[in-house]
C-alpha positions as CSV (number, residue, x, y, z in Angstrom):
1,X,0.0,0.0,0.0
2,X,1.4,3.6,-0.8
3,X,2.8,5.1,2.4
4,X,0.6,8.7,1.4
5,X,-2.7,6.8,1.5
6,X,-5.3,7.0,4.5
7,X,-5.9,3.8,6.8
8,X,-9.0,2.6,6.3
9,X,-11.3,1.3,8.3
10,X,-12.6,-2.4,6.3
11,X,-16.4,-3.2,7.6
12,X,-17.3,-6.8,6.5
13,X,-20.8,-8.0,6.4
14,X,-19.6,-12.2,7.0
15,X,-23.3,-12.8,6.4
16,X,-24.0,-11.3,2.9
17,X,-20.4,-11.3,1.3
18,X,-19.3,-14.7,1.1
19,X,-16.0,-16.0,0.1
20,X,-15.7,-17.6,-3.3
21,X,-13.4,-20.3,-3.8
22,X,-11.7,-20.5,-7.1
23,X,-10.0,-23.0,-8.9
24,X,-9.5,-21.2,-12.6
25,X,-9.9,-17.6,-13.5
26,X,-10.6,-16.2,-16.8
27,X,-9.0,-13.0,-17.6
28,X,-9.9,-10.8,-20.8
29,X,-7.6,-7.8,-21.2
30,X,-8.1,-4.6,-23.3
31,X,-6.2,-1.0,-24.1
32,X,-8.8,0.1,-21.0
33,X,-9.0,-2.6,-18.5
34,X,-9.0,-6.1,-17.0
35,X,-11.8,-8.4,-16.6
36,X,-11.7,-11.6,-14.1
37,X,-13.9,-14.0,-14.2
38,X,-13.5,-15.9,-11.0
39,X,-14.6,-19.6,-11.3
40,X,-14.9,-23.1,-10.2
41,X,-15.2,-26.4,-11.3
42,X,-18.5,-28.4,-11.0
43,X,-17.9,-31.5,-9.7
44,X,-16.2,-34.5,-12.1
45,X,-17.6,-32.4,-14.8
46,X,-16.0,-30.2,-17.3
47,X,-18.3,-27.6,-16.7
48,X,-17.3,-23.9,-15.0
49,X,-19.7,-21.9,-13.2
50,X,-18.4,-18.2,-12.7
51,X,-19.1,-17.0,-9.2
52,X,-17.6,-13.5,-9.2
53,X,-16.5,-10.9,-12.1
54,X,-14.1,-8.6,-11.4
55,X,-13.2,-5.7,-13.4
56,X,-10.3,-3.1,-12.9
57,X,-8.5,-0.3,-15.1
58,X,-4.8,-1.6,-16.6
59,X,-3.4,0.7,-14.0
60,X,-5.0,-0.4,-10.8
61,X,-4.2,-4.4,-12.1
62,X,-0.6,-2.9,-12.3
63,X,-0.9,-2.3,-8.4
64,X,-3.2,-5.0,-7.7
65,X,-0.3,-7.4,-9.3
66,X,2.3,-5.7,-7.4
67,X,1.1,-6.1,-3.5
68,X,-0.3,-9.5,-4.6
69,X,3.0,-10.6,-5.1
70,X,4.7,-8.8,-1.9
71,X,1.7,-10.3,-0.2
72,X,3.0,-14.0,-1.2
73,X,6.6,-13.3,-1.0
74,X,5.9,-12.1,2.6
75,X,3.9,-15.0,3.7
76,X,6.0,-17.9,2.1
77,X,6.5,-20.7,4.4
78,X,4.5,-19.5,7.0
79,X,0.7,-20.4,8.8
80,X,-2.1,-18.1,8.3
81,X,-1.1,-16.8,11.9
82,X,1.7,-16.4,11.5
83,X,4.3,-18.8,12.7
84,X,7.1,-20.4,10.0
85,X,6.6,-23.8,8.6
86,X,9.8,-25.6,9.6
């Protein structure tokens, strides 16, 4: 996150914005923007049922990419609380 941005505060509603599991993702890219459709596989099938679309200009998926991957780099080899993996 840019040091010159404000904290926010991050209010989630656990009842009415559920977490969506994905195991492919779709992206369609343009001179504008970036689309991702978030999906998962049904069952044994071949079919894919898209639960989320998400939608961002080039530049904000150029930020997006960035802190993702800090975000993994940081938590390699460690437990969601925290601790290292030996």
């Amino acid at each position: 996150m840019d040091k010159k941005q404000e904290q926010m505060s991050i209010n989630v509603n656990l009842d009415t914005t559920p977490i969506f599991y994905t195991d492919n993702i779709i992206m369609t890219m343009n001179e504008d923007g970036v689309v991702l459709d978030i999906g998962q596989k049904v069952g044994v099938s071949s079919q894919l049922r898209i639960v989320a679309r998400i939608g961002m200009s080039r530049n904000h998926a150029k930020k997006f990419l960035h802190e993702f991957g800090k975000l993994l780099a940081m938590t390699e080899g460690k437990k969601q609380t925290g601790e290292k993996i030996n």
